[in-house]
C-alpha positions in Angstrom: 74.0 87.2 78.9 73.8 85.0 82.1 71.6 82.4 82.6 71.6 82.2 86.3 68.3 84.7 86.8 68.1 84.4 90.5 68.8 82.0 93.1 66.9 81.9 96.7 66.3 80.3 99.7 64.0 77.1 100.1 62.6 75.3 102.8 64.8 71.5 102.5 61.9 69.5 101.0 61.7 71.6 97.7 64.8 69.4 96.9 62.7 66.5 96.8 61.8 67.5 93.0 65.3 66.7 92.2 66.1 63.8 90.0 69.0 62.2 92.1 68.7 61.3 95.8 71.6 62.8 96.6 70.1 66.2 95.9 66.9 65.9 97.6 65.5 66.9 101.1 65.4 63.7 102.2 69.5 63.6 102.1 70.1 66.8 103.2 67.9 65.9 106.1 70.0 62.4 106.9 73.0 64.4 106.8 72.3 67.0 108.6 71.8 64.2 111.7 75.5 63.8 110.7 77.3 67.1 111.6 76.1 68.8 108.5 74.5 71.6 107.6 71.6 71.7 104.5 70.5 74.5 102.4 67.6 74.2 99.8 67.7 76.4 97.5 65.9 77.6 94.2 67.8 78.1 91.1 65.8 79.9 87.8 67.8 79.2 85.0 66.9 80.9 81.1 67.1 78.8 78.0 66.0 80.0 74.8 62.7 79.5 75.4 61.3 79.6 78.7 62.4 79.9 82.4 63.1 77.0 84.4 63.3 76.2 88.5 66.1 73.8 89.2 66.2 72.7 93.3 69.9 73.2 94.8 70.5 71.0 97.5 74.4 72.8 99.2 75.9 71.2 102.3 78.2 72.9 104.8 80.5 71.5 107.1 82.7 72.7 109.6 85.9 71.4 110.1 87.3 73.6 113.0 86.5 77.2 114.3 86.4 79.7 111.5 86.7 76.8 108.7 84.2 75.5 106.5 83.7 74.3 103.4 80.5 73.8 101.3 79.7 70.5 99.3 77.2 69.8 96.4 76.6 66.3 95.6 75.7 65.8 92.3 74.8 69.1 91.4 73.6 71.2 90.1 71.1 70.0 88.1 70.6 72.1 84.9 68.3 72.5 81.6 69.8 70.4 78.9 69.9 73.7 76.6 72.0 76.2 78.8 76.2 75.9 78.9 77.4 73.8 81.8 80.4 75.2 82.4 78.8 79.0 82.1 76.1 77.8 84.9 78.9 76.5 87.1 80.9 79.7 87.0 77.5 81.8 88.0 75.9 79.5 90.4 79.6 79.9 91.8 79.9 83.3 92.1 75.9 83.7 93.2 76.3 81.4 95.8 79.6 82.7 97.8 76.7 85.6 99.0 74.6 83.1 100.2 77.4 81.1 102.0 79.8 83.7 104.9 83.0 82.5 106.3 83.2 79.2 103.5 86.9 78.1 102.1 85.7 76.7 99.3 82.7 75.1 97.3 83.3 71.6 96.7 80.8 70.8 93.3 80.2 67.3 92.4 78.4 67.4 88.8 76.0 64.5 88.1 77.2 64.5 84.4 78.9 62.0 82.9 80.6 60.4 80.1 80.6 56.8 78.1 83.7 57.2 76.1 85.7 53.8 76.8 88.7 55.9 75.4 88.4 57.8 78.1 88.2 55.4 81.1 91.7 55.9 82.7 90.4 59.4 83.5 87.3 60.0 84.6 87.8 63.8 84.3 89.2 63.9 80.8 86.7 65.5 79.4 86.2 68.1 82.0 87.6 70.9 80.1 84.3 71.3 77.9 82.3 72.0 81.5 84.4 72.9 84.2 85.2 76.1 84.2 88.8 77.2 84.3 88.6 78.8 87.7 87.8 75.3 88.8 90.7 73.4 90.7 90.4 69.2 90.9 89.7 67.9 94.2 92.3 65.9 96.0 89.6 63.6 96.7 86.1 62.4 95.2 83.4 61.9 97.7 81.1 59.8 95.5 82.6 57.3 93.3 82.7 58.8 89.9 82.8 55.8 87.6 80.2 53.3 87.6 77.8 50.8 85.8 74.4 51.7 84.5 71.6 48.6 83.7 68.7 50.3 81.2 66.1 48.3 82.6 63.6 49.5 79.7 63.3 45.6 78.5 62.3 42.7 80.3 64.7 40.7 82.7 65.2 38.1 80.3 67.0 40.4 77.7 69.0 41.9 80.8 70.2 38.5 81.3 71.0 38.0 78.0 73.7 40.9 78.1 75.5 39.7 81.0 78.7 37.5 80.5 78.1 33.6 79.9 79.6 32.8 83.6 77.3 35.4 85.5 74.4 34.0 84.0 75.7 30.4 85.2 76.4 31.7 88.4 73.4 33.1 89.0 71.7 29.7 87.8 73.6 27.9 89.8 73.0 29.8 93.0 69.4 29.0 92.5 69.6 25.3 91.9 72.2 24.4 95.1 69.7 25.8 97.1 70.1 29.3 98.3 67.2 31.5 98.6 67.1 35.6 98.1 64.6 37.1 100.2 63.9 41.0 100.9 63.3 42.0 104.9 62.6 44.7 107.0 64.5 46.8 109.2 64.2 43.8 111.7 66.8 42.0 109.6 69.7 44.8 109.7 72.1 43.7 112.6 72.7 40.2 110.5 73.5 42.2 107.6 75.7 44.6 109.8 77.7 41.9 111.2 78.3 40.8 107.3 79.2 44.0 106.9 81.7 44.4 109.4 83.4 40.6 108.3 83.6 42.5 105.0 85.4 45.2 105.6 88.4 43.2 107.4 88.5 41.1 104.8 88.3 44.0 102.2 90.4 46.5 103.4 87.4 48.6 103.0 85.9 51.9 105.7 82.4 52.0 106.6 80.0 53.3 108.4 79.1 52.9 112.0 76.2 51.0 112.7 73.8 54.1 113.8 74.3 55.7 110.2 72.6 52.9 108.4 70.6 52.2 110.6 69.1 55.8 110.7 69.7 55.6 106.7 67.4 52.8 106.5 64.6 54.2 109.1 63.3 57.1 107.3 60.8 57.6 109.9 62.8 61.1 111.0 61.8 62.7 107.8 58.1 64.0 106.2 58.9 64.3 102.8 59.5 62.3 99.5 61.4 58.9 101.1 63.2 56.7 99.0 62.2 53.0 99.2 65.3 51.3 100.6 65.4 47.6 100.7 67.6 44.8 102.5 67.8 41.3 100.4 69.5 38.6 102.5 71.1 35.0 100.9 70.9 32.2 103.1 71.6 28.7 102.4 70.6 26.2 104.9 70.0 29.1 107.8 73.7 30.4 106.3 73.8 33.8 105.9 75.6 34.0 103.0 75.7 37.8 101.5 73.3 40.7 101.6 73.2 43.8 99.5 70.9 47.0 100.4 69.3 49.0 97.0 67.6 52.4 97.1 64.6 52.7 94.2 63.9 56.8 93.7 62.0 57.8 91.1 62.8 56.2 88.3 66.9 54.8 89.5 67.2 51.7 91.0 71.0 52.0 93.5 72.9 49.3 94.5 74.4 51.0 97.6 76.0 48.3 99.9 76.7 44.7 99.9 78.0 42.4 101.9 79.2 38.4 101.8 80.7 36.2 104.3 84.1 33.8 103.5 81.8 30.6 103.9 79.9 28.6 100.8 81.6 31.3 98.4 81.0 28.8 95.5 77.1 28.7 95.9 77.5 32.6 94.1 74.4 34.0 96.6 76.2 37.8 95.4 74.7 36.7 91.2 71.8 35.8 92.6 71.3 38.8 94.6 71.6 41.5 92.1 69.3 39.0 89.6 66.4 39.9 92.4 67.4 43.7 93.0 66.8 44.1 89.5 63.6 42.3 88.9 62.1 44.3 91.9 63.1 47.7 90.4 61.7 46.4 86.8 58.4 45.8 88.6 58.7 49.1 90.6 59.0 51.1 87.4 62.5 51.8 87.5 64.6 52.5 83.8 68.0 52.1 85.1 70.2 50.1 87.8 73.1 51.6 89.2 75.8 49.6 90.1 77.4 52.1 92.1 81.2 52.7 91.9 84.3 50.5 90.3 87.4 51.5 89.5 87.6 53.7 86.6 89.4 51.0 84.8 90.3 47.2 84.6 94.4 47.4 85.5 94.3 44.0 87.6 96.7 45.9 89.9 93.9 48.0 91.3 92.9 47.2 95.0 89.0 46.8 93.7 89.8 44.9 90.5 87.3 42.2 91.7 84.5 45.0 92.2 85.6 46.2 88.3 85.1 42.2 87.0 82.1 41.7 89.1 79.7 44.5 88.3 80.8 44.9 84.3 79.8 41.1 84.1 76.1 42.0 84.6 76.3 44.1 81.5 75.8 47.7 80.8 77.4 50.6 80.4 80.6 51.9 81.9 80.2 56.0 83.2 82.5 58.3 84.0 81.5 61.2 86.0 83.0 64.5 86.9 84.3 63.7 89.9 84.8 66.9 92.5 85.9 70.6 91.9 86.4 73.2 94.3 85.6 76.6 93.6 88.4 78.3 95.9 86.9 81.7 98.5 89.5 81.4 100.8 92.9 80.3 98.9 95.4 80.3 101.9 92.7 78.1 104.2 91.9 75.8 101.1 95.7 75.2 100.2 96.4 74.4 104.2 92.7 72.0 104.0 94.6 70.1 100.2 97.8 69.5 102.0 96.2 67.9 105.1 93.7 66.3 102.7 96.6 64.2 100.5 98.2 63.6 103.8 95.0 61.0 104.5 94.4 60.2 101.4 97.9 58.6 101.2 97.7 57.4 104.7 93.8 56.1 103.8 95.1 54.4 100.5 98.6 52.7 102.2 96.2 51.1 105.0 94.3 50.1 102.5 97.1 48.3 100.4 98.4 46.9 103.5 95.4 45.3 104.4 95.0 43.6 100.5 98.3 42.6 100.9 97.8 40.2 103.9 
């Protein structure tokens, strides 16, 4: 027996029920100012007692004449009682009707693991939920692995769980003077230009200055908004680092940060999160996100620093699916892989270049 009982079109801001942002309206709406398409849609799922409505937030987007593809971020979202793997395969084969003239379906399952033992693949245990007529994606779009904070407990016991140095750090940002403050939208190009230093000294892509800025805004969209805010550190009118977090719902996301070559040993990043924190404890938020690391500690990574830095502050390491692709066209998804490795590999040689300078 399935459990997929019928699937139908929405209008976008039903997705704003979902848990995560990245299935609501709100970020099919931001995407869509992106050269994407959004669909809401409905999904009635059975579990052994009752019937539930799950919001399905697909993206499509076009890649040339004749060739698109279809992306779910972090989705679907299921009953905790059905078969994951069973729903995959029939929200799969359900939505190909809904979807003319797609490649593929890129799924991105919000499910995850804490097995340590299984660190050095994030996908490992994929097998008990991705069905087998699955195939891994050359690529993830969001990072799978990441660090999540229970903020069910007061800041002080937080603290407590971080390692001895971050908590010294964080101290010691606090008594050489620098001061964490949240701003408005005002406030952005200083944190862009941080940004931007950043990334050249990173190795790292970003955005351009338009999508953050229309990120941050919100103004373009009447639904359920999530509350982004912009903490700046400064040190004697020094701009020292900035990071931007998004509280929705009950999660708390570190999304982007940012920290200038100049007073590096004041440690304004400790302080930073130390604040982002409290806030989302006051806002009624249970967990932190951290937001992406490597999916292990080999010091020869290219973001080793990111792994140290964000497991000092305690936690738990995740694992999540990472993509699949369900495959409708197999000849035009085969030709999209190849060129796909092809900029991976040019993406991640750039990238070690840069490192290495």
């Amino acid at each position: 027996m399935g459990f997929l009982k019928s699937l139908s079109n929405t209008e976008l801001i039903s997705c704003d029920r979902a848990d995560s942002f990245l299935q609501s309206g709100f970020w099919g709406a931001f995407k869509m100012k992106f050269g994407w398409e959004a669909f809401a849609f409905i999904t009635e799922w059975e579990t052994n007692t009752s019937i539930e409505q799950k919001p399905l937030l697909v993206m499509v987007r076009k890649l040339t004449p004749g060739f698109s593809f279809a992306y779910i971020p972090w989705g679907p979202e299921l009953p905790d009682s059905i078969s994951k793997k069973n729903a995959l395969e029939e929200l799969a084969f359900h939505l190909k009707n809904y979807l003319p003239g797609i490649a593929f379906i890129r799924f991105e399952p919000p499910w995850f693991n804490d097995d340590h033992s299984k660190e050095a693949n994030p996908a490992s245990s994929a097998s008990e939920v991705i069905p087998e007529s699955f195939t891994r994606s050359v690529s993830d779009v969001q990072p799978p692995d990441s660090v999540l904070l229970d903020l069910n407990q007061p800041l002080e016991s937080i603290k407590q769980q971080m390692k001895p140095k971050w908590r010294y750090n964080a101290r010691l940002a606090v008594k050489k003077g620098v001061k964490v403050t949240q701003y408005e939208i005002d406030k952005f190009d200083a944190f862009y230009e941080l940004l931007k230093e950043t990334a050249t000294r990173d190795g790292i892509l970003i955005h351009s200055y338009t999508y953050y800025r229309t990120l941050l805004e919100c103004n373009w969209y009447s639904g359920l908004k999530p509350d982004f805010r912009l903490y700046l550190a400064e040190h004697d009118g020094d701009l020292l680092s900035g990071i931007i977090t998004m509280f929705w719902k009950k999660q708390a996301v570190y999304l982007y940060g940012a920290s200038s070559g100049f007073k590096r040993s004041l440690m304004a990043p400790y302080a930073l999160q130390l604040k982002a924190m409290e806030d989302a404890i006051s806002s009624g938020c249970e967990t932190y996100d951290l937001y992406g690391i490597p999916p292990n500690a080999d010091p020869a990574h290219s973001m080793a620093g990111l792994f140290l830095f964000k497991t000092g502050f305690g936690g738990k390491i995740i694992h999540r699916m990472g993509c699949w692709d369900y495959r409708l066209m197999p000849f035009r998804y085969n030709l999209f892989s190849k060129v796909e490795k092809i900029r991976s590999y040019n993406r991640n040689t750039r990238k070690n270049i840069k490192k290495s300078k």
